[in-house]
C-alpha positions in Angstrom: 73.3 136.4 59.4 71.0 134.5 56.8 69.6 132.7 59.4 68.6 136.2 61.6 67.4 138.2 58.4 64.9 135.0 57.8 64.0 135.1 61.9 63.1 138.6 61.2 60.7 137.9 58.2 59.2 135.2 60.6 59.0 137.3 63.8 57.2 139.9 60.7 54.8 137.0 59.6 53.7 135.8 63.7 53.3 139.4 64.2 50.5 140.1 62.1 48.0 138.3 63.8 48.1 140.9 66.4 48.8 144.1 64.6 48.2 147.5 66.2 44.9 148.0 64.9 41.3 149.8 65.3 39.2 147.0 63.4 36.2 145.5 65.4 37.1 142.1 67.1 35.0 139.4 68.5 32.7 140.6 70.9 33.6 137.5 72.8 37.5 137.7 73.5 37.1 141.0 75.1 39.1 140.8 78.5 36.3 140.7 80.9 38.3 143.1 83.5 38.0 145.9 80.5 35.8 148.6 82.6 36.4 151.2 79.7 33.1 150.8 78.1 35.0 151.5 74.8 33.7 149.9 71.4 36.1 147.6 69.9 35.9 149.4 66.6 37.5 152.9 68.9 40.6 150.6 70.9 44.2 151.0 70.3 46.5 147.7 70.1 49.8 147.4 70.0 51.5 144.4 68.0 55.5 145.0 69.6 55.7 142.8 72.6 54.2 140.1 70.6 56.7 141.0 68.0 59.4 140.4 70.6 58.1 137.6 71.8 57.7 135.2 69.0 61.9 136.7 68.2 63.1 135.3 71.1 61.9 132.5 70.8 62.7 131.5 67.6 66.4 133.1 67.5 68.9 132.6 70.3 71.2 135.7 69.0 68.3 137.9 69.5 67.2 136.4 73.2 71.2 136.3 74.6 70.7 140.5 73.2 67.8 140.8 75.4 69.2 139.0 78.4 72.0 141.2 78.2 70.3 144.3 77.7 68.1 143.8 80.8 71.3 143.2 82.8 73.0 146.1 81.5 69.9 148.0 82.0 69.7 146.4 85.6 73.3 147.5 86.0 72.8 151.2 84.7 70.1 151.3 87.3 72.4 150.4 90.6 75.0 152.4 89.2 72.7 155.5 89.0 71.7 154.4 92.6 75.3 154.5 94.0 76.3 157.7 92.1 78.6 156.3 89.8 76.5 157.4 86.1 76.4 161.3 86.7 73.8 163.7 84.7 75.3 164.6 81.6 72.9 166.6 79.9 70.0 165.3 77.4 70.5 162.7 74.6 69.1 164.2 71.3 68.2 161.7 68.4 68.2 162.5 65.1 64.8 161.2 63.3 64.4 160.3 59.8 60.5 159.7 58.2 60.2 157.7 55.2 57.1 158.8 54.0 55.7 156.4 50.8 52.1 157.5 49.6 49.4 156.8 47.1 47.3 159.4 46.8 48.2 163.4 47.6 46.2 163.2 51.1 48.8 160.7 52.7 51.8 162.4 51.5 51.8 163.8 55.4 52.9 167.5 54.9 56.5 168.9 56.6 54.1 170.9 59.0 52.6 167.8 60.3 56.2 165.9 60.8 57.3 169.1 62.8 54.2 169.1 64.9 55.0 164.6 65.6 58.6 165.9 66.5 57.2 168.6 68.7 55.1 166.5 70.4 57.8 164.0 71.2 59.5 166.6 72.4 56.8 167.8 74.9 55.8 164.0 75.8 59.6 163.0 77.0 60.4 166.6 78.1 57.3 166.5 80.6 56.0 170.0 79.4 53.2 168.4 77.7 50.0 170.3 78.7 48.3 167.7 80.0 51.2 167.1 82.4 49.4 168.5 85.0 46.8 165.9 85.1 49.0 163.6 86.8 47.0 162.2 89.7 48.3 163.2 93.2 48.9 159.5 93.9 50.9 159.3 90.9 53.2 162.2 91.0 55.8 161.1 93.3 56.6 158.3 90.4 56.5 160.6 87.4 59.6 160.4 85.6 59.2 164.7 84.9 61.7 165.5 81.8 63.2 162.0 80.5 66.2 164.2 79.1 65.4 162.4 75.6 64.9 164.7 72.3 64.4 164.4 68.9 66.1 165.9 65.9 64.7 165.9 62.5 67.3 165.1 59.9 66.0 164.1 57.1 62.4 163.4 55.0 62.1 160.5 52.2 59.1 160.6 50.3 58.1 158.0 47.4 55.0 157.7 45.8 53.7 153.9 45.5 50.7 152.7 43.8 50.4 149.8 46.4 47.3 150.6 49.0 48.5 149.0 51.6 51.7 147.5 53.4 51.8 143.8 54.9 53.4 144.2 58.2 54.8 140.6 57.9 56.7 141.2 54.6 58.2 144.4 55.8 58.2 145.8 52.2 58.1 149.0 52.8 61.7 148.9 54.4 62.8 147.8 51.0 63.7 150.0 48.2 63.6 147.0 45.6 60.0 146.3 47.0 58.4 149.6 46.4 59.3 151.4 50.0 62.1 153.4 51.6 65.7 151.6 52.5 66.6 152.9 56.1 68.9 155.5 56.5 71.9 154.2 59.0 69.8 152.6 61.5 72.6 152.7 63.9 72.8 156.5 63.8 69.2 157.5 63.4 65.4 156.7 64.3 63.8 155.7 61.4 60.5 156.1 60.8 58.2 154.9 57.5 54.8 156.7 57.3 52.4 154.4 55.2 48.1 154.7 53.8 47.8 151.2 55.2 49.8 148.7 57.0 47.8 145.5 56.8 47.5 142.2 58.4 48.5 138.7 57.1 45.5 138.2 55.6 45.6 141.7 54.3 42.8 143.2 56.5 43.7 147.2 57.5 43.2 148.6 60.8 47.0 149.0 61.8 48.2 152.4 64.0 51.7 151.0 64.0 54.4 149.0 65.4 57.7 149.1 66.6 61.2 147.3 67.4 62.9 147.0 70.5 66.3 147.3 71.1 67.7 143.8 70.5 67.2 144.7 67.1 69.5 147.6 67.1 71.4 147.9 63.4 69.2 145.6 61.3 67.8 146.8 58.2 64.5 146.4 59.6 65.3 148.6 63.4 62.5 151.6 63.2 59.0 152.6 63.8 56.3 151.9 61.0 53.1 154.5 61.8 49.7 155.0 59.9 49.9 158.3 57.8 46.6 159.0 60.1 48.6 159.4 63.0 50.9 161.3 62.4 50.9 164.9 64.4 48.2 166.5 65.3 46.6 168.7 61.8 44.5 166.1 60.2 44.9 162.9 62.4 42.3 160.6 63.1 40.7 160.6 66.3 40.5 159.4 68.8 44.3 159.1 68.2 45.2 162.9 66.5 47.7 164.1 69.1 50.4 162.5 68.0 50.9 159.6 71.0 50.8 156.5 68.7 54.5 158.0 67.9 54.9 158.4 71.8 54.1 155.0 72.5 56.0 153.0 69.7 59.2 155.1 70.5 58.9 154.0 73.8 59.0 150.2 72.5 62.2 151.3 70.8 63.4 152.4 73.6 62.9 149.3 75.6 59.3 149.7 77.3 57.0 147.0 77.2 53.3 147.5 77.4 52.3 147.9 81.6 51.2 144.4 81.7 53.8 142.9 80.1 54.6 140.7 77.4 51.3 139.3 76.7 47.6 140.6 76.8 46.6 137.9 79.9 48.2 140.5 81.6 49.5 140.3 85.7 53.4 139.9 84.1 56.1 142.4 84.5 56.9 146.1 82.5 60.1 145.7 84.4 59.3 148.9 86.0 58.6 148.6 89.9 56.9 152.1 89.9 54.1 151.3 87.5 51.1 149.0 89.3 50.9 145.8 87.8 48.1 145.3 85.7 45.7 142.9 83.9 46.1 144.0 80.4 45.1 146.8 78.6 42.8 149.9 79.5 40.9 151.6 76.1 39.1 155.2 75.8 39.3 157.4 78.4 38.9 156.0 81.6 37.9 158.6 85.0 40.6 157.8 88.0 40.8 155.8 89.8 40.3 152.6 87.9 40.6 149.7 90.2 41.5 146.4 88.6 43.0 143.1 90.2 46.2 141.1 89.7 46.9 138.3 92.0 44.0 139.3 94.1 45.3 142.4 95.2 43.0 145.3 93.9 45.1 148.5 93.2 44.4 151.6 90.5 46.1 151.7 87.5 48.2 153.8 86.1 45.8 154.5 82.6 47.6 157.6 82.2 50.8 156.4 81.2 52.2 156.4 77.5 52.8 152.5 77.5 49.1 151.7 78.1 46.4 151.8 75.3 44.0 154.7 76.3 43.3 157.4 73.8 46.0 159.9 73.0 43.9 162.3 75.0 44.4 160.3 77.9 47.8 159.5 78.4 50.4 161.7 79.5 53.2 160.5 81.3 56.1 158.2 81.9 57.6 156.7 85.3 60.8 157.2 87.5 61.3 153.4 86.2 60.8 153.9 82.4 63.1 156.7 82.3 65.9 154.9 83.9 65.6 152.5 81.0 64.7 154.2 78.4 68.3 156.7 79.5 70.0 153.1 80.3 69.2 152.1 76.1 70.7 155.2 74.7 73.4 154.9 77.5 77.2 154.9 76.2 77.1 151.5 76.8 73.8 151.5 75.8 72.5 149.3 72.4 71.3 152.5 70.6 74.6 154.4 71.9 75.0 155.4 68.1 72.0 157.6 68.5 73.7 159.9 71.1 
């Protein structure tokens, strides 16, 4: 157990280096198949595949978890093929926010927690307004209400003077470090609301990360989100509807980013219904956007919650990512405790 506790603050440390974040990058590592036209300064990233990544390799407990999760999620998937897992109504999960603040402005307000669990709701329910702006070409593979919900049970607050949170330290999980200890991260969806979650090398620019579910029932299982993107009153555009959330809970709930594990892109979400893709799409791109993996030329699917666009832009999940998404919180399931 010593031994995975350290893997963790390790897999915290290698993460950093590739934090969800908003800062300006180097103009020259942009992937030259980005037709977004975006600035760098207005792109989201998403550190959690990386995060996953570097854990498996460097811990064997946590790679034989993931092996077995994607057979059992494999498994869940013929078995809903051949009629043997029959519809038995919608998994609600209780949510807890750990809110830790400096000043009075990042102490996010009740109204704005309710309006991230209402648009969690909406974005795994499919009656998300923007719903309807599911290309034609798309529609057949929409995976329409996920039959996932969210439950608030319960808001921590704790004023800290620190301005910021090291993502690799994972301090603010940690009551005898300044944050928030989880509450029973086997029964609930934790989730710590920071003013900065920094880099290794302390630089800010973070929206927030997330664990998958290999890490089910460590101290550390949950969602870490910038206070400026939480809900909708107040956010920061171009990410103030509440989708950073959306995203990262889909991490938790075993989705990886549409192009896979890493950012060279052309790898697999383990979805067959999602075209593969060559990394990440930013802003708001106009469909279709045609991009090439393998030399075979083929829209993408921008629209979806698992890509990078801004929040105004995505608005849907796959046939595919709701099988294992329902296949996670499954009796049998690694977050079964959530149901």
């Amino acid at each position: 157990m010593k031994k995975f506790l350290f893997g963790a603050l390790i897999l915290g440390f290698m993460s950093a280096c590739n934090s969800d974040n908003i800062s300006p990058q180097d103009e020259g590592s942009q992937n030259p198949n980005d037709l977004s036209g975006t600035p760098t300064a207005l792109r989201r990233a998403c550190p959690s595949d990386l995060i996953r990544q570097e854990s498996l390799k460097k811990n064997p407990q946590l790679k034989a978890r993931f092996d077995a999760l994607e057979q059992q999620t494999e498994n869940y998937s013929n078995a809903l093929k051949m009629g043997k897992v029959l519809a038995d109504g919608t998994v609600e999960i209780p949510v807890v926010f750990n809110v830790i603040y400096n000043t009075s402005a990042q102490n996010v307000s009740d109204a704005r927690i309710a309006e991230q669990i209402a648009v969690l709701n909406a974005d795994y329910g499919a009656t998300n307004s923007d719903v309807s702006k599911i290309p034609s070409a798309f529609q057949p593979a929409a995976a329409g209400d996920v039959k996932i919900r969210f439950k608030l049970v319960a808001t921590n607050r704790k004023q800290n003077s620190k301005t910021g949170w090291r993502s690799d330290l994972e301090q603010m999980k940690k009551a005898s470090t300044g944050g928030i200890d989880a509450t029973d991260v086997n029964k609930n969806m934790n989730i710590w609301v920071v003013n900065s979650i920094l880099d290794q090398n302390n630089q800010p620019g973070t929206l927030g990360y997330a664990y998958y579910p290999e890490n089910a029932g460590q101290w550390y299982d949950g969602l870490v989100i910038g206070y400026q993107y939480i809900g909708k009153t107040g956010a920061s555009a171009p990410f103030n509807l509440g989708r950073t959330v959306t995203h990262e809970v889909g991490h938790y709930l075993n989705l990886p980013h549409l192009w896979g594990s890493s950012d060279a892109g052309c790898q697999t979400d383990y979805s067959n219904d999602t075209p593969v893709s060559p990394g990440p799409n930013y802003g708001t791109p106009t469909y279709p956007l045609n991009r090439v993996c393998g030399g075979v030329s083929r829209s993408q699917m921008f629209m979806n919650y698992m890509d990078y666009v801004d929040d105004k832009a995505m608005f849907m999940f796959s046939a595919n990512q709701k099988t294992r998404m329902q296949a996670v919180v499954a009796a049998s399931g690694p977050r079964a405790g959530l149901r």
